[in-house]
C-alpha positions in Angstrom: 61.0 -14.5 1.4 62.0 -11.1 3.2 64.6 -9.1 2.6 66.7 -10.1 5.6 66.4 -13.4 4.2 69.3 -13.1 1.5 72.9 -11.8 1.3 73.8 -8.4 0.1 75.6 -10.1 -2.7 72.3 -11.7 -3.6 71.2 -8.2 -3.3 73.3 -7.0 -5.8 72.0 -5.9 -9.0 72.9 -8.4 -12.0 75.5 -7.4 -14.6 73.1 -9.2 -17.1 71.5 -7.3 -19.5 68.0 -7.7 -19.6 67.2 -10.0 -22.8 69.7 -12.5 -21.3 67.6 -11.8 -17.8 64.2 -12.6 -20.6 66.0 -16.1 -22.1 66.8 -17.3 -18.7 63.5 -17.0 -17.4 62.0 -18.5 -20.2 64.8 -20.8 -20.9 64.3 -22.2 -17.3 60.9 -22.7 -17.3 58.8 -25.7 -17.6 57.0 -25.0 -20.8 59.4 -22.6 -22.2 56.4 -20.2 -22.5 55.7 -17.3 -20.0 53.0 -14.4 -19.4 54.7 -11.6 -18.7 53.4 -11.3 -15.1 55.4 -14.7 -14.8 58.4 -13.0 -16.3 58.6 -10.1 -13.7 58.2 -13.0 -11.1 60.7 -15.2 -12.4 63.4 -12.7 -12.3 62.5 -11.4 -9.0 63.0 -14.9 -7.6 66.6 -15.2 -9.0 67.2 -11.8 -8.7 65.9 -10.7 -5.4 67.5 -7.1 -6.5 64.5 -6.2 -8.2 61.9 -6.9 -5.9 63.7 -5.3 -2.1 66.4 -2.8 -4.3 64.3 -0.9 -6.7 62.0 1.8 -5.9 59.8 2.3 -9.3 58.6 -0.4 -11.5 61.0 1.0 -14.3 62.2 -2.0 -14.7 59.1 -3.9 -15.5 59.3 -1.4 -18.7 62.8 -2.2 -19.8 61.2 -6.4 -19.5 58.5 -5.0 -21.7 60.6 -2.9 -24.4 63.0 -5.7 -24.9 60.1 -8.5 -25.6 58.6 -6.3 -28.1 62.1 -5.1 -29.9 64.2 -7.8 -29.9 64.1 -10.6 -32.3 64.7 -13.5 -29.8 61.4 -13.2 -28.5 58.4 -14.6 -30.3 54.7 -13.6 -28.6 52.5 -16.9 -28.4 48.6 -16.3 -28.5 47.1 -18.0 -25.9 43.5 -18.9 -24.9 41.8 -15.7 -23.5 43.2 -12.7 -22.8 46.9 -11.6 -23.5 50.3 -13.6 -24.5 52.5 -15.9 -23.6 56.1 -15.4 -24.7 58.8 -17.6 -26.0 62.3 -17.7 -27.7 62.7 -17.7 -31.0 64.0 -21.1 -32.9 67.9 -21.0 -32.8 68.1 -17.2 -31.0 71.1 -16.9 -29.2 71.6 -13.8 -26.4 74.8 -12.1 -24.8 74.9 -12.2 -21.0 76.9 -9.3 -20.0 75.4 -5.7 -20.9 77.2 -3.5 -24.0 78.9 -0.7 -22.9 78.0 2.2 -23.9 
């Protein structure tokens, strides 16, 4: 899809924080176990924001900070290289971002 192909309300960045952004994807997905590659590609397709409104890949490090620090998040080995990624038993996220 191309830019022009959405509205600029779809265009609008989410008021999600990211670990909620994190459960979705994974919560949505078929085997409720993602690479992180899949991640980043999940939310770009439900949040077009991230792939036509941000200029750095900052982002993609804020996906990676949260995996590794919060406790909803469980790595899965997986045959070969890297990780797959999955919620943690009974973990339970906040949509909307704290205030700071």
């Amino acid at each position: 899809m191309r830019e022009e192909d959405y509205t600029q309300e779809d265009l609008q960045k989410p008021g999600a924080s990211y670990v909620y952004l994190i459960y979705e994807a994974i919560s949505n997905s078929e085997t409720k176990r993602m690479s992180l590659s899949e991640i980043y590609r999940a939310i770009q397709r439900k949040y077009p924001y991230f792939k036509f409104r941000v200029g750095t890949n900052g982002w993609q490090s804020s996906i990676r900070h949260n995996l590794g620090q919060n406790s909803a998040f469980e790595k899965v080995e997986k045959d070969g290289k890297g990780y797959l990624w999955g919620i943690t038993p009974g973990a339970t996220v906040e949509k909307e971002r704290k205030k700071r």
